[in-house]
C-alpha positions as CSV (number, residue, x, y, z in Angstrom):
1,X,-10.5,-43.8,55.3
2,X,-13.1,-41.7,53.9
3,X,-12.2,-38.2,54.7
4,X,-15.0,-36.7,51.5
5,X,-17.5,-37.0,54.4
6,X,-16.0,-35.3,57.1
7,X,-15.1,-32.1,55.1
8,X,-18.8,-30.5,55.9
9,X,-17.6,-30.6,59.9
10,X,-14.5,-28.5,59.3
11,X,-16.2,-25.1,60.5
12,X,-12.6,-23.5,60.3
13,X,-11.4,-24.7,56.8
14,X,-9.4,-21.6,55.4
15,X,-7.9,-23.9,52.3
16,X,-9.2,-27.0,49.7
17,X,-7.3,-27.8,47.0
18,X,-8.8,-31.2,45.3
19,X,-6.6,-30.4,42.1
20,X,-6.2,-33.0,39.4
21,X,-8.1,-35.7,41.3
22,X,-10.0,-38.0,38.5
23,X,-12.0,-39.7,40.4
24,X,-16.2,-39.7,41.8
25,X,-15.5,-38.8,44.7
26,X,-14.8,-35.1,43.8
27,X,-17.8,-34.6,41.7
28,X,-19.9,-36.3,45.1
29,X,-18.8,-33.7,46.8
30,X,-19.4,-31.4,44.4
31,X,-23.4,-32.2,44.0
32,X,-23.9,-33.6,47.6
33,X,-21.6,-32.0,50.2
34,X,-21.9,-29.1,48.3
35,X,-24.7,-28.5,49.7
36,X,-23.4,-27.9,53.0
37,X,-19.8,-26.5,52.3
38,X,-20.9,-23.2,50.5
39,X,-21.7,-22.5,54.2
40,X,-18.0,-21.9,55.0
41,X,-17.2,-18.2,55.4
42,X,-13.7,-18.9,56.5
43,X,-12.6,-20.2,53.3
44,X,-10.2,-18.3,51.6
45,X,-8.5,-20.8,49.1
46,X,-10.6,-22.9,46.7
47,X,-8.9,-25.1,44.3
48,X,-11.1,-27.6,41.6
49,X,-9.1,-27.6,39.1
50,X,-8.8,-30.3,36.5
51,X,-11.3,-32.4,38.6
52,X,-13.7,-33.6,35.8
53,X,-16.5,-31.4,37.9
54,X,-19.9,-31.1,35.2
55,X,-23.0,-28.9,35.7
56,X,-23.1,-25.2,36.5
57,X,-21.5,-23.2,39.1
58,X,-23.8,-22.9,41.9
59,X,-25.0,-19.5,42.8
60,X,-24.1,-20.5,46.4
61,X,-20.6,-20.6,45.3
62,X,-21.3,-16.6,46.3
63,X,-22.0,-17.3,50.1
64,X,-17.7,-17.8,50.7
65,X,-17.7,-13.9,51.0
66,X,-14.2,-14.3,52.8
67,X,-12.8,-16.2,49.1
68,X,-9.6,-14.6,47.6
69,X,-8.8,-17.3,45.2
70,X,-11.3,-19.7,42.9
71,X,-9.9,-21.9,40.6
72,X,-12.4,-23.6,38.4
73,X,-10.1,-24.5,35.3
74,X,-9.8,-27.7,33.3
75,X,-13.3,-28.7,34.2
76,X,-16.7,-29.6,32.4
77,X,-18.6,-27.0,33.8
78,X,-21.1,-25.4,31.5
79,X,-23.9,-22.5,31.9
80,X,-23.1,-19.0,32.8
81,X,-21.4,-17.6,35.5
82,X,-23.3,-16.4,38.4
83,X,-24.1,-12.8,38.3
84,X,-23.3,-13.0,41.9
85,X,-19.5,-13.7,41.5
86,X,-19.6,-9.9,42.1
87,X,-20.3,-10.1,45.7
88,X,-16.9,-11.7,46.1
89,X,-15.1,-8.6,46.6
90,X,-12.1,-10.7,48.5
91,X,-11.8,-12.6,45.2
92,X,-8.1,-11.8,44.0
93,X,-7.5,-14.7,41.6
94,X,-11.2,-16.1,39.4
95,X,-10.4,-18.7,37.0
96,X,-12.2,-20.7,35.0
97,X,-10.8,-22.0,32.1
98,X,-11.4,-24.3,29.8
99,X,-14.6,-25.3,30.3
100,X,-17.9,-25.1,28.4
101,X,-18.5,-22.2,30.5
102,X,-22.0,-19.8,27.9
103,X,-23.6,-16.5,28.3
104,X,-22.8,-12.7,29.1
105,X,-19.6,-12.4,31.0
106,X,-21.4,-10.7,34.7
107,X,-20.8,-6.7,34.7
108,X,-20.8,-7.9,38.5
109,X,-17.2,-8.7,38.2
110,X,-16.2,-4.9,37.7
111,X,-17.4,-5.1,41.6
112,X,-14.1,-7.3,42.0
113,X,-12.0,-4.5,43.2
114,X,-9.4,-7.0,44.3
115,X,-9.4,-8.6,41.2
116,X,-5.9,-9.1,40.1
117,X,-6.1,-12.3,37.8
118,X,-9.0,-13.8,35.8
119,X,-8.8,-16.6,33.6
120,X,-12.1,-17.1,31.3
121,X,-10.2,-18.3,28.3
122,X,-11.6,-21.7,26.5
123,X,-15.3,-20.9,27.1
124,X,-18.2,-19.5,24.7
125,X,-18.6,-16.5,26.7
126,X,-19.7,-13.4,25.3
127,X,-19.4,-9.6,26.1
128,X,-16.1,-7.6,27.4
129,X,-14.7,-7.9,30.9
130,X,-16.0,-4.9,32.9
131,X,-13.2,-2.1,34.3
């Protein structure tokens, strides 16, 4: 059973951790259901890790205002991150790793209050990680 498609109709999902999983499926729901899941405010835990995920990190990514943890690392994600990360002031634990990850590091991540670990290792960013 195919559950990748059923994910958008989980209004309540608190949790997703697609860690380690090498396959197409991830990176469909990634550029497709994307679309539609940045629209889940009661997410809390979002694991990507090691997923082969390409392309940037959607600005929408911002919309999951209830986020504590984002884990990103191990991926093929390139461009910058979005200035918006900021506006995830839930956001305890922002990693992402080891990707091919360019630009300014955001001054909006000094907004991260919460902020207790951040992983940006294994990138080309540039610029010092704001207090």
């Amino acid at each position: 059973m195919e559950l990748w498609w059923k994910i958008p109709s989980c209004r309540s999902l608190v949790c997703l951790i697609l860690s380690s999983q090498r396959f197409c499926q991830v990176i469909v729901f990634w550029k497709v259901i994307g679309t539609k899941f940045w629209n889940f405010n009661s997410l809390i835990s979002l694991y990507l890790h090691g997923t082969q995920l390409t392309g940037q990190i959607p600005s929408e990514i911002c919309n999951l205002t209830n986020l504590g943890e984002l884990n990103l690392n191990g991926n093929q994600l390139t461009g910058s991150i979005p200035t918006c990360i900021g506006d995830l002031v839930n956001l305890r634990i922002f990693m992402t790793g080891s990707n091919q990850l360019t630009g300014e590091i955001p001054v909006s991540i000094g907004q991260m209050t919460n902020l207790t670990l951040l992983y940006l290792f294994g990138n080309n960013l540039s610029g010092e990680i704001p207090e």
